[in-house]
C-alpha positions in Angstrom: 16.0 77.9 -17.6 18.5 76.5 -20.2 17.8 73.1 -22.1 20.0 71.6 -19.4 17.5 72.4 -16.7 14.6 70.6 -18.2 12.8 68.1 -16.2 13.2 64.2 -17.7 10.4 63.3 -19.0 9.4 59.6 -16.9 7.7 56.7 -19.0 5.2 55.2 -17.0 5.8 51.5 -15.8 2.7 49.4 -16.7 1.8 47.2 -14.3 1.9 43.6 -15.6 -2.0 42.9 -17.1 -4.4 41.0 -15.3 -4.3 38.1 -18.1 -0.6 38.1 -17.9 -0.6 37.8 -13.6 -3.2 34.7 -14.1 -1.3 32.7 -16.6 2.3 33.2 -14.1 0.4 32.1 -11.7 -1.4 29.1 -13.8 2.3 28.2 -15.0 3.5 28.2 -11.6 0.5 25.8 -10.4 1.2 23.5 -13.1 4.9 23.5 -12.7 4.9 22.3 -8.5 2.1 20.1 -9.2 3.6 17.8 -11.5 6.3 17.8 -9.4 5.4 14.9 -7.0 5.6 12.6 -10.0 8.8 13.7 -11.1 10.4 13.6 -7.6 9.3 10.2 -6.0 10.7 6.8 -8.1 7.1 5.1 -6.4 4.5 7.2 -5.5 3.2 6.8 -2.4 -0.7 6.1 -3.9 -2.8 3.3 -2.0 -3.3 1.3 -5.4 0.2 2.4 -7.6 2.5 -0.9 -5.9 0.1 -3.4 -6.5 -0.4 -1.7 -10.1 3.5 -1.5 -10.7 3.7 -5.4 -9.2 1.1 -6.7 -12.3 3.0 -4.5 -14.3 6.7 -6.4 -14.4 5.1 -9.5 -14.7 3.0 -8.3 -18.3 6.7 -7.3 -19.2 8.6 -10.2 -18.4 5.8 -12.3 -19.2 7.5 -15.2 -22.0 11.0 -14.4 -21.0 13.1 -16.4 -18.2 12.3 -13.9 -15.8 8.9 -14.6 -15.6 6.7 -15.2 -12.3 6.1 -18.7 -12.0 2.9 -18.2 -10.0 1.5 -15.9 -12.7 -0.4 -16.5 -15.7 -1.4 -13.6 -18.8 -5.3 -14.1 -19.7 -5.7 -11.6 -22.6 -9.8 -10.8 -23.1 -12.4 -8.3 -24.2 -12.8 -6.6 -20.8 -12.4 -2.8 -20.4 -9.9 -1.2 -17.7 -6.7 -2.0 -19.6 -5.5 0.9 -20.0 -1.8 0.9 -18.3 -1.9 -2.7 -19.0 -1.8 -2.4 -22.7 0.5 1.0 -22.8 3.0 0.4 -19.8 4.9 -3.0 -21.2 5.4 -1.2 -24.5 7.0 1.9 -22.7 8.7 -0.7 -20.9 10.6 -1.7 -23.8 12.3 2.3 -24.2 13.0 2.4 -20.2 12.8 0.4 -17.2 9.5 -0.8 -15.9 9.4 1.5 -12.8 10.1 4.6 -15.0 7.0 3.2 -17.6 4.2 3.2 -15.1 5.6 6.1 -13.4 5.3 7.7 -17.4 1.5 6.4 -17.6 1.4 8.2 -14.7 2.2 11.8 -15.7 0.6 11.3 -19.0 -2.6 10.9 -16.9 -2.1 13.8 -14.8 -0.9 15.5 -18.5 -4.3 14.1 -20.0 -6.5 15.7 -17.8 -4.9 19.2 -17.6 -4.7 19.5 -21.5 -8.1 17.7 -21.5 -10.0 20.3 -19.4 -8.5 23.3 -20.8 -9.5 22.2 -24.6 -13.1 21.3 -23.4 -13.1 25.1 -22.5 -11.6 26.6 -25.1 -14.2 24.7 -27.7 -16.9 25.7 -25.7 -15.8 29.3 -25.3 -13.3 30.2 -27.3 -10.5 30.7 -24.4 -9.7 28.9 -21.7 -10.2 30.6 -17.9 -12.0 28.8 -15.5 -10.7 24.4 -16.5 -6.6 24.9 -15.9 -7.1 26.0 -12.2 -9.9 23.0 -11.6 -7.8 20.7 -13.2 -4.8 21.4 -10.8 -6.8 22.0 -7.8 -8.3 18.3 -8.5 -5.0 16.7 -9.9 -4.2 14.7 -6.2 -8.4 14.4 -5.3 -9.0 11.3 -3.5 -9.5 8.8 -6.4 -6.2 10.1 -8.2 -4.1 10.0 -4.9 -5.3 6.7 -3.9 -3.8 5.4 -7.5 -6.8 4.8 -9.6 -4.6 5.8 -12.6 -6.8 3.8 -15.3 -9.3 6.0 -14.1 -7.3 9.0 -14.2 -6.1 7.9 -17.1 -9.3 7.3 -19.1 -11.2 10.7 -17.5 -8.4 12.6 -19.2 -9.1 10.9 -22.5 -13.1 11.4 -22.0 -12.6 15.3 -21.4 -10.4 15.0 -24.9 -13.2 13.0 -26.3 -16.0 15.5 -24.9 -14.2 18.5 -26.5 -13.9 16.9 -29.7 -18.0 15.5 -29.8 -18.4 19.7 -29.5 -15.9 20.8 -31.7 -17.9 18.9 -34.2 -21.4 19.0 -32.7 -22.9 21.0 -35.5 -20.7 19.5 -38.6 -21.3 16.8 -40.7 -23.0 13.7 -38.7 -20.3 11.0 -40.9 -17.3 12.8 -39.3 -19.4 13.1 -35.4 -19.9 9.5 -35.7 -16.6 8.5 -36.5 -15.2 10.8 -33.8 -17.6 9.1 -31.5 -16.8 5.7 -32.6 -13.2 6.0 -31.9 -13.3 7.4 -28.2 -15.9 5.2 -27.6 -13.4 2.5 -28.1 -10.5 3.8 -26.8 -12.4 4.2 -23.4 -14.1 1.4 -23.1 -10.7 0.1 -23.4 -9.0 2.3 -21.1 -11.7 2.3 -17.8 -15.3 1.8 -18.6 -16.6 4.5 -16.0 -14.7 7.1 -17.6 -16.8 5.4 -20.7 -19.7 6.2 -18.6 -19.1 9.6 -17.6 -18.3 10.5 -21.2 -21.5 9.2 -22.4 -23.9 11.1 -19.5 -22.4 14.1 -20.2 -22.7 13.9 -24.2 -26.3 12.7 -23.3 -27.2 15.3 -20.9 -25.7 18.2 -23.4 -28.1 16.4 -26.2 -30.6 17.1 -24.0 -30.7 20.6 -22.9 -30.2 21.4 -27.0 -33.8 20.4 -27.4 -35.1 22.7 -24.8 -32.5 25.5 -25.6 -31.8 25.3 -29.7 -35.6 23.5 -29.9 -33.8 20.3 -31.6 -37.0 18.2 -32.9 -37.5 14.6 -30.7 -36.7 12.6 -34.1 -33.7 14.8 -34.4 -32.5 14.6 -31.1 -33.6 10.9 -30.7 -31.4 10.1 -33.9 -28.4 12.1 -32.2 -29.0 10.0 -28.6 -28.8 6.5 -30.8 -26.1 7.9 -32.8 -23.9 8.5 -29.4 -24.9 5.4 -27.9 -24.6 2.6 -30.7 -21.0 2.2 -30.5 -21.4 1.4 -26.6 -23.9 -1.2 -27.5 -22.4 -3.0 -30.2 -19.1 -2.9 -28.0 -21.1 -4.8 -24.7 -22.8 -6.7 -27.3 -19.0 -8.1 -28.8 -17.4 -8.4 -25.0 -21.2 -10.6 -24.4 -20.8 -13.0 -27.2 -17.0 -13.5 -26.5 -17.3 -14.5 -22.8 -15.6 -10.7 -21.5 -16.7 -9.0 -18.3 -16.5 -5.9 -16.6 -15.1 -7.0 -13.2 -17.0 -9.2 -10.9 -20.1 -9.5 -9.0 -21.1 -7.3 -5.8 -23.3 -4.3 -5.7 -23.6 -1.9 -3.1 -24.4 1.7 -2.0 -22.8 2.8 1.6 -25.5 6.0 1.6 -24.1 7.1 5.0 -21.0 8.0 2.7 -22.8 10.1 -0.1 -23.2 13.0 2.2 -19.4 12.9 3.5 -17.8 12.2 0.4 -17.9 15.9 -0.7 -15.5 17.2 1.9 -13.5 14.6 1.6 -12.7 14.2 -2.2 -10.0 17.4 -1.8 -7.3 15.4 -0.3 -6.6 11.3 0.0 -4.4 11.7 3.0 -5.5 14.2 5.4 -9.6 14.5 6.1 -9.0 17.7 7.8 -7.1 19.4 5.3 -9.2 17.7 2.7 -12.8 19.6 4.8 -11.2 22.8 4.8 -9.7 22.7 1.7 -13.4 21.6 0.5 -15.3 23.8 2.2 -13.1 26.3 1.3 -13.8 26.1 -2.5 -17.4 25.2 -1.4 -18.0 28.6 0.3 -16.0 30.7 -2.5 -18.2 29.2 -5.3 -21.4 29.7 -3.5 -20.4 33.2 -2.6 -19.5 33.9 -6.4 -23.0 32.7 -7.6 -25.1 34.5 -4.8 -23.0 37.7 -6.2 -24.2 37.0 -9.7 -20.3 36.8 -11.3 -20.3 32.7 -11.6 -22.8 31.9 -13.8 -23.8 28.6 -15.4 -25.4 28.6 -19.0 -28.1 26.6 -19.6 -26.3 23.1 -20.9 -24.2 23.8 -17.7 -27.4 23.4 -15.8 -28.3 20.1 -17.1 -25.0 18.9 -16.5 -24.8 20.1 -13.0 -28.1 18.3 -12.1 -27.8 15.1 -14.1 -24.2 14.7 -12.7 -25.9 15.4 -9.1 -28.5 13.3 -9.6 -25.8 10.4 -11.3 -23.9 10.8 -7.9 -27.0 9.9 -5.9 -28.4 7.4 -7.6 -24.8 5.2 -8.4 -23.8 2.8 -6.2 -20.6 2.9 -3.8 -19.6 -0.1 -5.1 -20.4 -1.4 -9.0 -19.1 -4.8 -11.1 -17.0 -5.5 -7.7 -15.6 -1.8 -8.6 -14.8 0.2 -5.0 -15.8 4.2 -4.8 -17.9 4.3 -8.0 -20.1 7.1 -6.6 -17.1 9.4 -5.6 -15.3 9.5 -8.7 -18.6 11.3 -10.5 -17.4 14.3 -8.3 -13.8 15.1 -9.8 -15.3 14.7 -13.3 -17.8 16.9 -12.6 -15.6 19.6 -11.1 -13.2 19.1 -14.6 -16.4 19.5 -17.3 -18.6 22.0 -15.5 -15.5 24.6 -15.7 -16.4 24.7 -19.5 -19.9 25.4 -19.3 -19.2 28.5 -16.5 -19.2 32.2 -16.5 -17.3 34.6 -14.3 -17.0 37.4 -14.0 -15.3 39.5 -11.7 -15.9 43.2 -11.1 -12.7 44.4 -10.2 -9.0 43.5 -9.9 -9.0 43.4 -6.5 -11.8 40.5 -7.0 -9.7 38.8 -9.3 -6.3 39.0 -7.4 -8.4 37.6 -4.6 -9.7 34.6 -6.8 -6.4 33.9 -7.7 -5.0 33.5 -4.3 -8.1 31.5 -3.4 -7.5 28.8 -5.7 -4.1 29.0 -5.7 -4.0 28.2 -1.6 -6.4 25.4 -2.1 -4.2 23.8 -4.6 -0.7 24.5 -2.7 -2.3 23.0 0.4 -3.1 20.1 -0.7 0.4 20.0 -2.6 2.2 19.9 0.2 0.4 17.4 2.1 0.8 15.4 -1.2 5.1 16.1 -1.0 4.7 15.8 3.0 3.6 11.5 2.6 5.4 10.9 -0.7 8.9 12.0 -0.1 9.1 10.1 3.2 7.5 6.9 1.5 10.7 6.9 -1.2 12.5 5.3 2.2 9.7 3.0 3.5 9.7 1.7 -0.3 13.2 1.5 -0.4 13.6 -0.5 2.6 11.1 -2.7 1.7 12.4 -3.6 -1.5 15.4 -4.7 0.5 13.5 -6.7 2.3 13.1 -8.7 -0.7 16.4 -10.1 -0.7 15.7 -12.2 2.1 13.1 -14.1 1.1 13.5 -16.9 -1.1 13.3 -16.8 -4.8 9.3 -18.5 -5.9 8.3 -18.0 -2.0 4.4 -17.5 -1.0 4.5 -14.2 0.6 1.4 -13.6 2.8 0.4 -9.6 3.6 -1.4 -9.3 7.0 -1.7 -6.0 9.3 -2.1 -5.0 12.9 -4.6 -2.4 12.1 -7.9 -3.9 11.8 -10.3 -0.9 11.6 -11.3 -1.8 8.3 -10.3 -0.6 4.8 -9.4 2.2 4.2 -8.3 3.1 7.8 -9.7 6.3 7.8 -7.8 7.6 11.3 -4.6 7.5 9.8 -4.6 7.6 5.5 -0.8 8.2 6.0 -0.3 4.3 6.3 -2.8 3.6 3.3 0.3 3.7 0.6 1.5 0.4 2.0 -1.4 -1.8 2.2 -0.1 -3.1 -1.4 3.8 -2.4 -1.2 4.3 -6.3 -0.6 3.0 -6.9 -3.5 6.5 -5.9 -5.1 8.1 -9.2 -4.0 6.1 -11.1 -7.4 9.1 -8.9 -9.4 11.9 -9.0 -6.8 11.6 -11.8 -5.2 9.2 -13.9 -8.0 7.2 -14.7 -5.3 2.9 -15.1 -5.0 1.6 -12.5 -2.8 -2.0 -13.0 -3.0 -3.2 -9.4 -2.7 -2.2 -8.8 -6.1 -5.1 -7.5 -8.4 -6.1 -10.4 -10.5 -9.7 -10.3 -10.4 -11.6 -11.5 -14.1 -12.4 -8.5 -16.2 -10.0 -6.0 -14.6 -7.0 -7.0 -14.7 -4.9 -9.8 -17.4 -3.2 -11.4 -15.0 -3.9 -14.6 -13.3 -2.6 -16.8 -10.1 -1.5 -20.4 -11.7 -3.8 -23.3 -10.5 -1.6 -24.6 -7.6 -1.9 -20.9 -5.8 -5.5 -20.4 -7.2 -7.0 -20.9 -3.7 -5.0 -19.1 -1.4 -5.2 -16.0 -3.7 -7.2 -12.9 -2.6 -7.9 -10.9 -6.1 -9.4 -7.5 -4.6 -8.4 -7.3 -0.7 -5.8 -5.4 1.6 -4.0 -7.2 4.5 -5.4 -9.5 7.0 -6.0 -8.8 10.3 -2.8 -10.0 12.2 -5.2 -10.9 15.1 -7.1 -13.3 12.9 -4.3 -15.0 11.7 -2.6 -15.6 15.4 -6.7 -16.9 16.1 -6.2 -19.4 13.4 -2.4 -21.0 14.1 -3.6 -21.0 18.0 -6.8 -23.0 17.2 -9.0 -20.2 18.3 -10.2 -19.7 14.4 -13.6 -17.9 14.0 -16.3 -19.6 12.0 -16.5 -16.9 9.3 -12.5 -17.1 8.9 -12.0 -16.6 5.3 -10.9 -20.3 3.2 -7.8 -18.5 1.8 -6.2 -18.4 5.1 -7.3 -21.0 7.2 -4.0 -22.8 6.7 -2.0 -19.6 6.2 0.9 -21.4 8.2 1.1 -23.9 6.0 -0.3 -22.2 2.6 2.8 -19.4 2.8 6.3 -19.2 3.6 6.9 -15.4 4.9 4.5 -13.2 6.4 5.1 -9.4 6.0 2.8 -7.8 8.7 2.4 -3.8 8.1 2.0 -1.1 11.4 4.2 0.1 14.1 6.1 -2.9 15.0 5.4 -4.8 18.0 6.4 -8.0 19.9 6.2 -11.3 18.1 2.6 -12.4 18.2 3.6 -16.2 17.6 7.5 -16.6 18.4 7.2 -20.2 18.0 5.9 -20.1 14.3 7.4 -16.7 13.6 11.3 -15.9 13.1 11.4 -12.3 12.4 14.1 -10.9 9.2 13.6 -7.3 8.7 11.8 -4.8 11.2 11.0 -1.3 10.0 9.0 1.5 11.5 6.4 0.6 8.8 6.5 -3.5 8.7 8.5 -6.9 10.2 8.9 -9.5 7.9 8.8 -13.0 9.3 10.1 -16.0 8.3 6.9 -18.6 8.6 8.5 -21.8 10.2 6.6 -25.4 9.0 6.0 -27.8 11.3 7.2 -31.2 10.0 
């Protein structure tokens, strides 16, 4: 056989590694899910309009432009954290485009945030990046609660950082402590608190696990909590708060919460989606390959035991107890071990996660990229009502709030609320309550405003212009016929309830807008 005739030698093709396949795939995650934000000009989250509304009027606040029904009330209160960053993007780009910003650097906070509190705990990061994504639109973040969002993303960067210097000089850990103590209390003051349990609970379990002395430890507890207290101690003496009064549990809800946290729109996709991940992590830890370490432990069950024992509702503050869930599913990551046995176990992970997370993506795109019409067509709206008008928000869906059969709707309780910019009107839904947000309704408005509420009940307001008012009617709208001079009522559209008070401007498949016509 001549040279000629030699067989080829073939190089083997490697398959791509294991490490390589999960980053793609991480990349690829990360990529569609910061998507939504990119694609929709408002995104369609329960809280975001209202949010964007009290954000034009901090930026044209002391210009011509200004809201005449709107007064700025700077004070030492915590939950400022768009409202002290959005006006001064503002000033590079156009309002809209600022919050949207704050936005994405929330989202951006919390990815980064949960992949460096893994990497300083273990050296490389593995379990955080996929939690992070699969959590990114979880009920709290989807409903809008972006200075929540926002300060959880800056507790997981001030969590990493407390680690990264747990064992160094105690100067440098206070200092580091000091300044995200301040920057969250600023920002929201529950991601304050979730930051300080889970520094407390890791101070903990080191006594037990590294036999820290009490003194020691008890040094290291007042260390981490001194800056809180001098903080509530300043915001005491100069007359701040942290939102208003009204405490209260809803225990019926604890249980349920869980398999509903996945998705803010959809309760069936937001169970299977829940159970899903549930099952898989269960299944993982009966198998011995998810493992927590001992600190994870503590954290697991003081976080547990946090969710419990919170209420639903703190400081006037709605779905307290729910929001301990997506932090916990962001800093547990860090203190995990898995390991899978094969590829095949891996491949099958991946896919796992990476369903959970598309699902829930695409019921995310499904109610956004329709709402970019419904938000259109209701900032059109705006250019029939008068400029300085009292614009009341009412509904003909009265099964409470949030209207659990249908979340779809949820993203326009607030959109009205745009007419303060558009129209420089008062809508009295718009957040103004003392200690969250700076802005306040003038005095002549003060007592028709409705700081922390959604719409009201269409039936109760026909009730009250027929005579037929209830007892219990709320003051702020007992006169709404005189009080306001449109009415936007949100829901399928249906026959004029009162066509003798009401003229009716604008009908869309979401809301009519009415015309409110005083009797002279």
């Amino acid at each position: 056989m001549g040279p000629s005739s030699k067989p080829t030698p073939t190089i083997p093709v490697r398959p791509a590694s294991d490490g390589s396949v999960t980053v793609a795939v991480f990349v690829m995650l990360a990529a569609v899910s910061f998507a939504p934000v990119l694609l929709t000009p408002i995104p369609a989250m329960v809280d975001y309009p209202n949010h964007l509304a009290r954000m034009y009027i901090l930026s044209q606040n002391g210009t011509p432009d200004a809201n005449p029904h709107y007064e700025v009330a700077w004070a030492l209160y915590p939950n400022l954290g768009m409202d002290l960053l959005v006006p001064q993007l503002a000033r590079l780009t156009s309002v809209e485009n600022a919050t949207r910003l704050f936005l994405l650097l929330s989202q951006l906070l919390i990815v980064a945030g949960a992949l460096l509190l893994e990497w300083v705990r273990k050296g490389r990061v593995h379990l955080a990046g996929f939690a992070a994504l699969a959590f990114l639109y979880c009920l709290p973040f989807s409903w809008g609660f972006v200075n929540f969002e926002f300060g959880l993303g800056l507790a997981l960067w001030g969590i990493a950082v407390y680690l990264m210097l747990a064992d160094g000089p105690w100067p440098l850990r206070f200092l580091a402590n000091l300044v995200f103590v301040a920057a969250l209390y600023v920002a929201h003051f529950f991601s304050l608190g979730i930051y300080g349990a889970t520094l407390g609970l890791f101070e903990l379990s080191r006594i037990r696990q590294e036999r820290v002395a009490y003194p020691v430890a008890a040094a290291r507890l007042g260390a981490l909590a001194l800056p809180a207290l001098a903080l509530l101690a300043i915001m005491h003496l100069t007359a701040g708060t942290i939102g208003s009064e009204g405490t209260s549990w809803f225990l019926q809800f604890k249980p349920v919460w869980p398999l509903r946290i996945m998705n803010g729109y959809n309760l069936t996709i937001a169970a299977a989606t829940g159970l899903a991940l549930m099952i898989s992590l269960l299944f993982a830890a009966r198998r011995g390959v998810l493992r927590l370490e001992p600190a994870g432990i503590w954290l697991a069950i003081g976080l547990a035991l946090l969710y419990l024992i919170i209420p639903s509702k703190l400081f006037g503050t709605s779905f307290v107890d729910l929001r301990v869930i997506p932090a916990a599913a962001l800093i547990l990551p860090a203190f995990c071990s898995l390991s899978l046995p094969s590829r095949a176990w891996r491949m099958a992970a991946l896919a796992a996660i990476s369903g959970i997370t598309l699902l829930n993506l695409a019921v995310v795109l499904a109610v956004w990229l329709p709402y970019r019409a419904d938000y259109a067509a209701i900032i059109a709206s705006f250019q029939k009502i008068d400029r300085g008008s009292r614009v009341l928000v009412g509904s003909t869906v009265d099964n409470g709030d949030p209207p659990f059969a249908d979340l779809t709707t949820y993203p326009m309780y607030y959109a009205p609320t745009l007419a303060v910019h558009y129209a420089n009107a008062f809508v009295p839904n718009l957040f103004t309550e003392t200690g969250k947000q700076p802005v306040r309704p003038g005095e002549a408005v003060r007592s028709i405003a409705i700081p922390y509420g959604g719409p009201v009940p269409s039936g109760l307001l026909a009730a009250i212009a027929t005579g037929e008012s209830p007892a219990d009617a709320p003051q702020y709208v007992r006169t709404w016929y005189r009080d306001f001079d449109y009415l936007y009522v949100l829901g399928s559209p249906a026959a004029n309830p009162l066509p003798d008070l009401l003229e009716a401007l604008e009908t869309s498949h979401r809301f009519v807008l009415y015309r409110i016509r005083h009797k002279s």
